[in-house]
C-alpha positions as a Markdown table, in Angstrom:
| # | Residue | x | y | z |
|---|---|---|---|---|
| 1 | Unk | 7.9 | -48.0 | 84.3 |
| 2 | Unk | 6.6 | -48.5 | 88.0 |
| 3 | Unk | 8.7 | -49.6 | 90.9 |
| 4 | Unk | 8.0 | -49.8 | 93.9 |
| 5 | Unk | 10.4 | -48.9 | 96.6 |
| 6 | Unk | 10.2 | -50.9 | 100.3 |
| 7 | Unk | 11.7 | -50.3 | 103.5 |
| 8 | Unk | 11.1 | -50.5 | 107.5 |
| 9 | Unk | 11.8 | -54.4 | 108.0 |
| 10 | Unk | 14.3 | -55.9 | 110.4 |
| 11 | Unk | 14.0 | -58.2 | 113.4 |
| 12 | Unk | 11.4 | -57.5 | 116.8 |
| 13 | Unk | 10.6 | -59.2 | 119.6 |
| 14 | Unk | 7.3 | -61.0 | 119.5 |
| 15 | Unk | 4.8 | -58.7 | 121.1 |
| 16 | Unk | 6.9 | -55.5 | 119.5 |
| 17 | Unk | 6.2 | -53.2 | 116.3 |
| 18 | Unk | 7.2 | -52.4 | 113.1 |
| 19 | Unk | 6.3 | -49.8 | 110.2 |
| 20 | Unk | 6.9 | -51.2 | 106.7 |
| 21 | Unk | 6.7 | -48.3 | 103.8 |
| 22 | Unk | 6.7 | -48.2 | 99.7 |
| 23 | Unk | 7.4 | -45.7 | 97.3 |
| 24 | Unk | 5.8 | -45.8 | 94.4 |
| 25 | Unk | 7.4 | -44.1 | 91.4 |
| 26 | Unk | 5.8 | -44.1 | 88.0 |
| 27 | Unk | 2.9 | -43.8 | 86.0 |
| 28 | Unk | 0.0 | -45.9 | 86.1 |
| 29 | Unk | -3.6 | -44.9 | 84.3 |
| 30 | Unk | -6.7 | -46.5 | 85.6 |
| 31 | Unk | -7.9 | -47.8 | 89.4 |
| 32 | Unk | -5.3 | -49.3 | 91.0 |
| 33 | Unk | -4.7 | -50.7 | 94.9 |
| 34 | Unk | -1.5 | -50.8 | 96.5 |
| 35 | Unk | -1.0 | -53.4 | 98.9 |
| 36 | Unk | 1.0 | -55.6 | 100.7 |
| 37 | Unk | 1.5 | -59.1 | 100.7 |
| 38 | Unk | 3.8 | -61.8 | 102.4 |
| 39 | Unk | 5.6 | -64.7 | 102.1 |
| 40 | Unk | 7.0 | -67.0 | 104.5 |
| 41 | Unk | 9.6 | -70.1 | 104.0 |
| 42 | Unk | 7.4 | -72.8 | 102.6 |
| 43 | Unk | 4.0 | -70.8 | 101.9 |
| 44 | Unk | 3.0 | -69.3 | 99.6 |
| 45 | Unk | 2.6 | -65.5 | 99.2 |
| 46 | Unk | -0.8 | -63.9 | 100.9 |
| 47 | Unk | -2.4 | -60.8 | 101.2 |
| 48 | Unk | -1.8 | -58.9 | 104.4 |
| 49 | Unk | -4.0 | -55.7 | 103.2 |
| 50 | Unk | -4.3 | -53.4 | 100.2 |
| 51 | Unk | -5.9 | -50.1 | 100.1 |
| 52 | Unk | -7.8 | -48.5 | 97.0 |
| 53 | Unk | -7.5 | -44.6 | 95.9 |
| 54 | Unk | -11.0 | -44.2 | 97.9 |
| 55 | Unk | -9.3 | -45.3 | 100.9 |
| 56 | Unk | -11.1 | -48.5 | 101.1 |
| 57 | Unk | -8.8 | -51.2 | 103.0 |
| 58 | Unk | -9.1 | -54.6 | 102.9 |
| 59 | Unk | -6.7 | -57.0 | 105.4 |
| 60 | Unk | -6.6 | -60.3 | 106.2 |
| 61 | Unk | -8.3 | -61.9 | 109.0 |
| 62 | Unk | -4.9 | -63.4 | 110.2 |
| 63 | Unk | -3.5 | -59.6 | 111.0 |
| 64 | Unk | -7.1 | -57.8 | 111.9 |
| 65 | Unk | -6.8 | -55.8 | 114.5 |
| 66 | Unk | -3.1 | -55.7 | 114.8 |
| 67 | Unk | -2.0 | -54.6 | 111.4 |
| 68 | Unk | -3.1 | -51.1 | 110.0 |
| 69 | Unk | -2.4 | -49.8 | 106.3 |
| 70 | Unk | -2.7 | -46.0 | 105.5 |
| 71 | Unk | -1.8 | -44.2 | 102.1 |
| 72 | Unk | -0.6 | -41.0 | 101.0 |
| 73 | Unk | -2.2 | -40.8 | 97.8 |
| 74 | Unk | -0.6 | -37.3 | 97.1 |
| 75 | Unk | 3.0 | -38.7 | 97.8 |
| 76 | Unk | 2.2 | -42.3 | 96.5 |
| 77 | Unk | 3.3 | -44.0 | 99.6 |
| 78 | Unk | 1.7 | -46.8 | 101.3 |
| 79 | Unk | 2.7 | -47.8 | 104.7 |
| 80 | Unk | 1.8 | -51.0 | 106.7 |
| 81 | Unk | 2.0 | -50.4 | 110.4 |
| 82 | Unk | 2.7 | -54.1 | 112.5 |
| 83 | Unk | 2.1 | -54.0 | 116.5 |
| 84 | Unk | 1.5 | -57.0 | 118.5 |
| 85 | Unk | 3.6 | -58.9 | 116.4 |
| 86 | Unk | 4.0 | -63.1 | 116.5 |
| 87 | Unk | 6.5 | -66.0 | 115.5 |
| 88 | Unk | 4.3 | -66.3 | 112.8 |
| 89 | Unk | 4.2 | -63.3 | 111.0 |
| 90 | Unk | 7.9 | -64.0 | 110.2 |
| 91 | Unk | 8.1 | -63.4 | 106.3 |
| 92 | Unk | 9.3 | -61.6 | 103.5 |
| 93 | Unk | 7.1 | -58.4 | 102.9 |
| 94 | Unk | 6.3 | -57.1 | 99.3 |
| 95 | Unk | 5.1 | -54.5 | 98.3 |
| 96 | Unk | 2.5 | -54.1 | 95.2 |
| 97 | Unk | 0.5 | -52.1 | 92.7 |
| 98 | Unk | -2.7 | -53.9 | 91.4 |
| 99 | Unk | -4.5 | -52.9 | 88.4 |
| 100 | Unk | -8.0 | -53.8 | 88.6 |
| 101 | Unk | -8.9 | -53.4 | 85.1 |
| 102 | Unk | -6.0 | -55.2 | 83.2 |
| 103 | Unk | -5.1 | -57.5 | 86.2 |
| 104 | Unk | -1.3 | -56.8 | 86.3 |
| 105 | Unk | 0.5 | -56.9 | 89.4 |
| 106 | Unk | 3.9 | -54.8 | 89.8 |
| 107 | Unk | 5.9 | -56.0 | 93.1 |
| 108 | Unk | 8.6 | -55.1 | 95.3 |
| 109 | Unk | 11.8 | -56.1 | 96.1 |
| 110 | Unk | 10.8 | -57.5 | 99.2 |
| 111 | Unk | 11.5 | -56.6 | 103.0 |
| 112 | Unk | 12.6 | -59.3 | 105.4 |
| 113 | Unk | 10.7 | -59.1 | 108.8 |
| 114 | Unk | 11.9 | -61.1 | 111.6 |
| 115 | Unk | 10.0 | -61.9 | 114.9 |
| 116 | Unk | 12.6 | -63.5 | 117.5 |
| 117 | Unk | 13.5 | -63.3 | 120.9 |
C-alpha cells in the first residue's frame, strides 16, 4: 500500500516562499515519478513538476524559474521549493506517485497554500 505523506503549506505573502514536502511510504516495482500537482477553486488539477529516479524534472511553464523540485531517492522524499510566489498560485497542493508503465496515479492528501497580503 503507498501513501504519500504532505506537508510545508500555509499562507505567504505574494513575493514570499514556501517548501512543500512528501513522504512516500510503501512499495512500488517499476519506473515511477513523483510529482506535484495543483488545484485551485474552479480549475482543474495541473502539473506543477515531477521528477523521475534519474533525476530528470519536468515543471510547468507557469512556475519555471520560480519553482524548484529535488528528491531524496534514498529517503523517498520529494520536496517542491516555491519563491517568488503570486495570487495565483493559491491552490491546494498534492502530492503523487506515477507509474509509467501501468499508468496508475497514487495522490496525497493535499496541502492548502495560500498567497495573501
Amino acid at each position: 500500500q503507498v501513501q504519500l505523506v504532505e506537508s510545508g503549506g500555509g499562507l505567504v505573502q505574494p513575493g514570499g516562499s514556501l517548501t512543500l514536502s512528501c513522504a512516500k511510504s510503501g512499495s512500488i516495482f517499476g519506473f515511477y515519478t513523483l510529482g506535484w500537482y495543483r488545484q485551485a477553486p474552479g480549475k482543474q488539477r495541473e502539473l506543477v513538476a515531477a521528477i523521475d529516479g534519474s533525476g530528470r524534472t519536468t515543471v510547468a511553464d507557469s512556475v519555471k524559474g520560480r519553482f524548484t523540485i529535488s528528491g531524496d531517492k534514498a529517503k523517498d522524499i520529494v520536496n517542491l521549493h516555491l519563491n517568488s510566489l503570486k495570487y495565483e498560485d493559491t491552490a491546494v497542493y498534492y502530492c503523487n506517485v506515477h507509474l509509467v508503465i501501468t499508468n496508475e496515479n497514487y495522490w496525497g492528501q493535499g496541502t492548502q497554500v495560500t498567497v495573501s497580503s
